[in-house]
C-alpha positions in Angstrom: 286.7 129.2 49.8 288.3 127.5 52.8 290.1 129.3 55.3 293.8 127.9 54.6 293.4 129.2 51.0 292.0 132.2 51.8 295.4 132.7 53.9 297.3 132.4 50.9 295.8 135.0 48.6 296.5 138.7 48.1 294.6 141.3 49.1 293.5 142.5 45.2 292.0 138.5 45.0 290.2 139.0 47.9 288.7 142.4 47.2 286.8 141.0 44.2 286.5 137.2 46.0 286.0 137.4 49.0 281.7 137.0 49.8 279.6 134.4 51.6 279.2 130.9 49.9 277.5 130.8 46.5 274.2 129.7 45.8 272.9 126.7 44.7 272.1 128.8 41.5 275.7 128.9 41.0 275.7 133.1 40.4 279.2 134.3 40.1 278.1 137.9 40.5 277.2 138.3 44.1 273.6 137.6 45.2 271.3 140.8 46.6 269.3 139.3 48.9 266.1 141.6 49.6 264.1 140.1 52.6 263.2 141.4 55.7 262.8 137.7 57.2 263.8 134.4 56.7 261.9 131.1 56.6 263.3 128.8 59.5 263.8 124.7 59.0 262.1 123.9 62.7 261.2 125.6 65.6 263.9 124.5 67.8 266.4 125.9 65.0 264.7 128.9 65.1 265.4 129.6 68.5 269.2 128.6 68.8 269.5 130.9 66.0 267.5 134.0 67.9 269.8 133.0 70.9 273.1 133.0 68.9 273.7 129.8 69.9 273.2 128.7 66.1 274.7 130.1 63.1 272.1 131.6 60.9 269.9 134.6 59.7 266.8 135.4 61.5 265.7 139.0 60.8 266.9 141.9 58.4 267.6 143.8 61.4 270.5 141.6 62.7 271.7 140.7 59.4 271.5 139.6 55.9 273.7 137.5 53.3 274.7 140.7 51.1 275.6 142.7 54.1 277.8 139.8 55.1 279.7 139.8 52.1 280.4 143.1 52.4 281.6 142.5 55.9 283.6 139.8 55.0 285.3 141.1 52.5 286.1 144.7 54.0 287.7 142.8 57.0 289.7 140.8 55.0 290.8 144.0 53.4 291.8 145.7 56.9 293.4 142.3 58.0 290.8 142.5 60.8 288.9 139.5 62.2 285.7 140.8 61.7 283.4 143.7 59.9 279.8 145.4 60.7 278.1 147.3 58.3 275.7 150.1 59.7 273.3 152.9 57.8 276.4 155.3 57.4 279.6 156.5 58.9 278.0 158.6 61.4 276.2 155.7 62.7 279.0 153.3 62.8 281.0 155.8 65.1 277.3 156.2 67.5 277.4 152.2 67.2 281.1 152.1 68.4 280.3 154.8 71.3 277.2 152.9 72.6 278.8 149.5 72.5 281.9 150.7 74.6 280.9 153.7 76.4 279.3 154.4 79.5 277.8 157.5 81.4 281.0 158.6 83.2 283.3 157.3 80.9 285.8 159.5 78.4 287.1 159.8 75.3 289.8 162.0 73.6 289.8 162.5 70.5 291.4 164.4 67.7 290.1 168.3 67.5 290.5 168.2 63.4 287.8 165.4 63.5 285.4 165.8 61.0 282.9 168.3 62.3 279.7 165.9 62.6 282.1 163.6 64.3 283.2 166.7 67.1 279.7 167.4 67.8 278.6 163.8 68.2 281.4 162.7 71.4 281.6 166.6 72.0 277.9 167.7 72.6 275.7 164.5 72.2 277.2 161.7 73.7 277.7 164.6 76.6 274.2 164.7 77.0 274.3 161.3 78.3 277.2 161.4 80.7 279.9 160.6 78.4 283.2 163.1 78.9 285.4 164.2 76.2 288.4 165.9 75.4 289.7 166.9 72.1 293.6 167.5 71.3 295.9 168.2 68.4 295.9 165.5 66.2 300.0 165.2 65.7 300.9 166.4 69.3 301.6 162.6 71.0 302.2 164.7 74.0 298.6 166.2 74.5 296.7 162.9 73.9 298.7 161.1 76.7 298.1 164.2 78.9 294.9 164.2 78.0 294.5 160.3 79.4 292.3 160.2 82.5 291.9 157.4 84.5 288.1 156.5 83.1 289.3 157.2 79.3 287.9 154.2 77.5 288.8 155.2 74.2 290.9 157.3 71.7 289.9 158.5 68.6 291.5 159.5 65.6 291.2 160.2 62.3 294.2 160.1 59.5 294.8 162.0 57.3 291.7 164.2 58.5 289.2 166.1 57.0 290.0 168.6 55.6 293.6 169.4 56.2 295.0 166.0 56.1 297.0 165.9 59.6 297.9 162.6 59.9 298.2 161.5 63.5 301.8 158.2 64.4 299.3 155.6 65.0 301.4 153.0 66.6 301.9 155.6 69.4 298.3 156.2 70.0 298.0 152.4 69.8 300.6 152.0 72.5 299.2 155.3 75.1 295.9 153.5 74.8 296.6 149.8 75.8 299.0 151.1 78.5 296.0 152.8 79.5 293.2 150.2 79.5 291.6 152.1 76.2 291.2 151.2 73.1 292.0 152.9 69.4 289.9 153.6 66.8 291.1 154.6 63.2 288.5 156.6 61.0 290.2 155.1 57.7 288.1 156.7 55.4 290.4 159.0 53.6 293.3 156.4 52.9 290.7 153.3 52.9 292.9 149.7 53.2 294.2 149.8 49.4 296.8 152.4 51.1 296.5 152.2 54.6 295.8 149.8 57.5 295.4 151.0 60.8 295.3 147.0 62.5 299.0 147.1 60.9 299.9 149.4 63.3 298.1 148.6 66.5 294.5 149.8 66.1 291.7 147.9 67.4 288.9 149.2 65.3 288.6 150.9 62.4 285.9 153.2 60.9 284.7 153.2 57.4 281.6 155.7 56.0 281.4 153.0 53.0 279.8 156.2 51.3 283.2 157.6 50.3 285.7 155.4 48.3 284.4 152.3 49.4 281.4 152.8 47.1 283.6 154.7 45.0 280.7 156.8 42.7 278.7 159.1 44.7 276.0 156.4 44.8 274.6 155.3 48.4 275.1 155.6 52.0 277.0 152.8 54.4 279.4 152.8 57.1 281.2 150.2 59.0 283.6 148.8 62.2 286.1 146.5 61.9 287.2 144.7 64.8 288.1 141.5 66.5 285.5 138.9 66.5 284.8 139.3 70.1 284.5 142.9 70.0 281.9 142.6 67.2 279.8 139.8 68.8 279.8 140.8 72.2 279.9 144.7 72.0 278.5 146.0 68.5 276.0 143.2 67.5 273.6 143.4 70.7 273.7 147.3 69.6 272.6 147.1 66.1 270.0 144.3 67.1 268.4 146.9 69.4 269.7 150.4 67.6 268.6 149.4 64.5 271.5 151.2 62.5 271.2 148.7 59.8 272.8 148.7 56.5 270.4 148.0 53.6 271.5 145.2 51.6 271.1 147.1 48.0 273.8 150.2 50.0 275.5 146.6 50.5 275.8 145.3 47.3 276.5 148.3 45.9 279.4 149.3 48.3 280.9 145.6 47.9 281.1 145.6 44.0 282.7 148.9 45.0 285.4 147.0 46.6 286.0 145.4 43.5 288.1 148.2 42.2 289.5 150.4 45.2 292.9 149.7 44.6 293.3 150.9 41.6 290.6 154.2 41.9 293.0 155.0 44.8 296.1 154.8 43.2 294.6 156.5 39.8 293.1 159.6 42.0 295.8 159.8 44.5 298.2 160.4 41.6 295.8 162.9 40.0 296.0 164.8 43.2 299.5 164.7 44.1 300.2 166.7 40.6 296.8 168.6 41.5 298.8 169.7 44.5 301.7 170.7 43.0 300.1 173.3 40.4 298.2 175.0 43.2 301.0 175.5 45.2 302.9 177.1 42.4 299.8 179.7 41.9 300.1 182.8 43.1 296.6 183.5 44.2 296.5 180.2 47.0 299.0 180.8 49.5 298.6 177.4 51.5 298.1 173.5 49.5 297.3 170.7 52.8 298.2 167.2 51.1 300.2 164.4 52.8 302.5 163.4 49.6 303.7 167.1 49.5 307.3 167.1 51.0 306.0 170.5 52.2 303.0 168.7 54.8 305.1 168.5 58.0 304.1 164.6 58.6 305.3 163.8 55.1 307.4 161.4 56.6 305.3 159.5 58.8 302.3 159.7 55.9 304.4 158.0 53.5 305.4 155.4 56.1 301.7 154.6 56.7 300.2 154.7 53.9 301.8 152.9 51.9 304.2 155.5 50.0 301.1 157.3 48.4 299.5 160.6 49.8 295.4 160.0 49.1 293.4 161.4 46.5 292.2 164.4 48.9 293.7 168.2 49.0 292.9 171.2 50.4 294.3 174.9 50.0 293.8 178.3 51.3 293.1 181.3 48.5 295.3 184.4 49.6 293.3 187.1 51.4 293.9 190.0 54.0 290.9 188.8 56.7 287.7 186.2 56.6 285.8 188.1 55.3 287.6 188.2 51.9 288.5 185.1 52.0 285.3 183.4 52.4 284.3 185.5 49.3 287.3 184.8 47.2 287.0 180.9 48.2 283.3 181.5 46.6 284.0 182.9 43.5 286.5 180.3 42.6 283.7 177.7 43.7 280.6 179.5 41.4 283.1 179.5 38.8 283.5 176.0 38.6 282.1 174.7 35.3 283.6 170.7 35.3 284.4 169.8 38.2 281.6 169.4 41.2 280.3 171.5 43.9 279.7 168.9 46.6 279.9 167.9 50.0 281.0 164.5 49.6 284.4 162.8 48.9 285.5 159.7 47.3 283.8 160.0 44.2 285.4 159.3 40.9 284.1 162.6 40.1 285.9 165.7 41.4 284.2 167.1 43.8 285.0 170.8 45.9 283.5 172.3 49.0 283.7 175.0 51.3 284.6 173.3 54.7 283.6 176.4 57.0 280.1 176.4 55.5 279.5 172.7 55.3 281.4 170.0 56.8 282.3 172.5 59.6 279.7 174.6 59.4 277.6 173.0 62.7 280.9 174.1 64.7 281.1 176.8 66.6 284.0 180.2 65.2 285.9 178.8 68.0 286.0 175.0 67.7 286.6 176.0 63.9 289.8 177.8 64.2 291.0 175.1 66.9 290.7 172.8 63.8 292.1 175.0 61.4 289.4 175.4 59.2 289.6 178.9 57.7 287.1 181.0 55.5 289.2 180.7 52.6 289.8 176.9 52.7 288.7 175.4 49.7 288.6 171.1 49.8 289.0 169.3 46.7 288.2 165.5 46.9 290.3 164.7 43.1 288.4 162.6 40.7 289.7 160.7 37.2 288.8 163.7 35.6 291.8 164.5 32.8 294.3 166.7 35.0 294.4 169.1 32.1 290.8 169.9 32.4 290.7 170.0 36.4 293.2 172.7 36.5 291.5 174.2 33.5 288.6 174.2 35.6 289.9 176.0 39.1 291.7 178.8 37.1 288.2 179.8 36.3 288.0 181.3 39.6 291.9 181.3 40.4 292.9 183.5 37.4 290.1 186.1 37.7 289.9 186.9 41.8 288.4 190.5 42.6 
């Protein structure tokens, strides 16, 4: 496919077009290509290629055909210049952090980050020199106070994880150019079929390819997008040295994946919104976080970013009288569960519920928890294709009969 045509088509052709060149077998499923190395035509080739000086693959290491359709086509979906897969999410954002960052440099960053995410910039990059500061997510106000004159980068993530705060990114966009920084999007929540952070002003966004990029619960994979300079010049020489490579089968996978997001998206993010609404008519949750409510206090803005629609991920608080109950109560209605999925992960087409303050938070300290707003009673709920009459079936288990 030419580069003129591809101008011309729409995002839902390139999501299931959009690869390296065919074969000369002619396959119209896209090839997996499982090799470590690659047979060179001559040794002089062989080194313009190792030098970059040569278009090419050398080593599965630096890259592979599969893993570049992949890239190719998730960039095309961000309207980005350019892609790089890595292992997982987490090592997409350590790939982003070592190719920009520098002992002495800071970052700020959102404090509702997901909680790997906080203790990565917060406590392990610190190790190393790094500075960070974390802020609210929708205050605009305390991220530009928070600006330093060696902050590199800001760092958000919208909606977030668990309580979906969504954070205006055109005026992060705009406080970090005016700053000399750049802004990166973690996009995983909305993914491109709703939202696209470039759109806006980003200048990378962050994918863990193991949520609704794969789409079914089935392997791990992260990725950047970027300009093509920024790839080449910052992540590449990174990867080729950190070795936070993603496998071409995770590849394959996540790309066919691809294939269908749109409409997964749309499909679960309408199961949710009317998931939503029938827990916040219950009487035993008192608090339902999800970005299509007219109740979630960046309803607006949400809607104005993501494309009208408010994600396929909710979260809500069971009523209690301190923590201690409520961590209990947000058990029971978990071990009553009897459909729906007891799981850490998101983005599945499966349903799948967790316990935030135990899990995905759990590493954090009481205090860095409650900065977040992550509570003992909170109760996440990534919604699935699962028959809405059977999902609310499922969570009145536990709902209906609270001690």
């Amino acid at each position: 496919m030419d580069d003129e045509l591809r101008k011309t088509l729409h995002r839902d052709t390139l999501a299931v077009r959009e690869a390296v060149e065919r074969s000369p077998y002619g396959e119209n499923s896209e090839a997996l290509y499982l090799t470590s190395g690659y047979v060179q035509s001559s040794a002089e080739s062989s080194a313009r290629r190792f030098a970059g000086d040569e278009d090419g693959f050398t080593y599965g290491r630096y890259g592979n055909p599969t893993v570049a359709s992949f890239e190719r086509r998730l960039a095309a979906l961000e309207g980005a210049e350019a892609a790089m897969g890595t292992a997982s999410g987490m090592s997409a954002i350590l790939m982003m952090c070592m190719g920009l960052l520098k002992a002495g440099d800071h970052v700020v960053c959102s404090r509702s980050m997901f909680g790997s995410t906080i203790k990565l910039i917060g406590s392990d990059l610190g190790k190393f020199g790094v500075e960070s500061s974390f802020v609210p997510q929708d205050d605009v106000a305390a991220w530009k106070a928070a600006l330093r004159p060696n902050t590199k980068l800001l760092f958000a993530e919208t909606p977030t994880n668990p309580l979906t705060e969504v954070c205006d990114i055109q005026a992060l966009a705009d406080l970090a150019h005016n700053a000399g920084a750049v802004l990166c999007v973690d996009n995983c929540f909305a993914t491109p079929a709703l939202q696209r952070p470039m759109d806006f002003g980003a200048d990378i966004v962050m994918h863990s390819g193991t949520k609704y990029l794969d789409g079914q619960g089935r392997v791990m994979a992260g990725a950047l997008c970027a300009s093509q300079a920024m790839i080449t010049d910052k992540f590449l020489p990174v990867l080729k040295s950190a070795g936070m490579t993603l496998a071409p089968f995770n590849a394959w996978v996540v790309l066919k994946g691809l294939e269908t997001l749109d409409i997964r998206m749309r499909a679960q993010s309408d199961n949710a919104l009317a998931m939503a609404r029938w827990l916040e008519s219950h009487p035993s949750v008192s608090r339902v976080y999800h970005p299509g409510l007219t109740s979630h206090p960046q309803h607006e803005l949400a809607m104005k970013q993501q494309s009208g629609v408010g994600g396929a991920v909710l979260s809500f608080d069971v009523v209690a009288m301190d923590p201690d109950q409520a961590r209990a109560r947000a058990f029971h209605v978990l071990d009553s569960l009897r459909v729906l999925s007891l799981s850490t992960n998101l983005g599945d087409t499966k349903t799948l519920c967790a316990h935030p303050a135990s899990t995905s938070h759990g590493r954090l300290t009481e205090a860095q928890r409650q900065a977040a707003g992550i509570g003992q009673g909170l109760i996440r709920v990534a919604v699935g294709l699962e028959h809405l009459n059977d999902m609310q079936a499922d969570l009145s288990r536990g709902l209906d009969t609270l001690p």
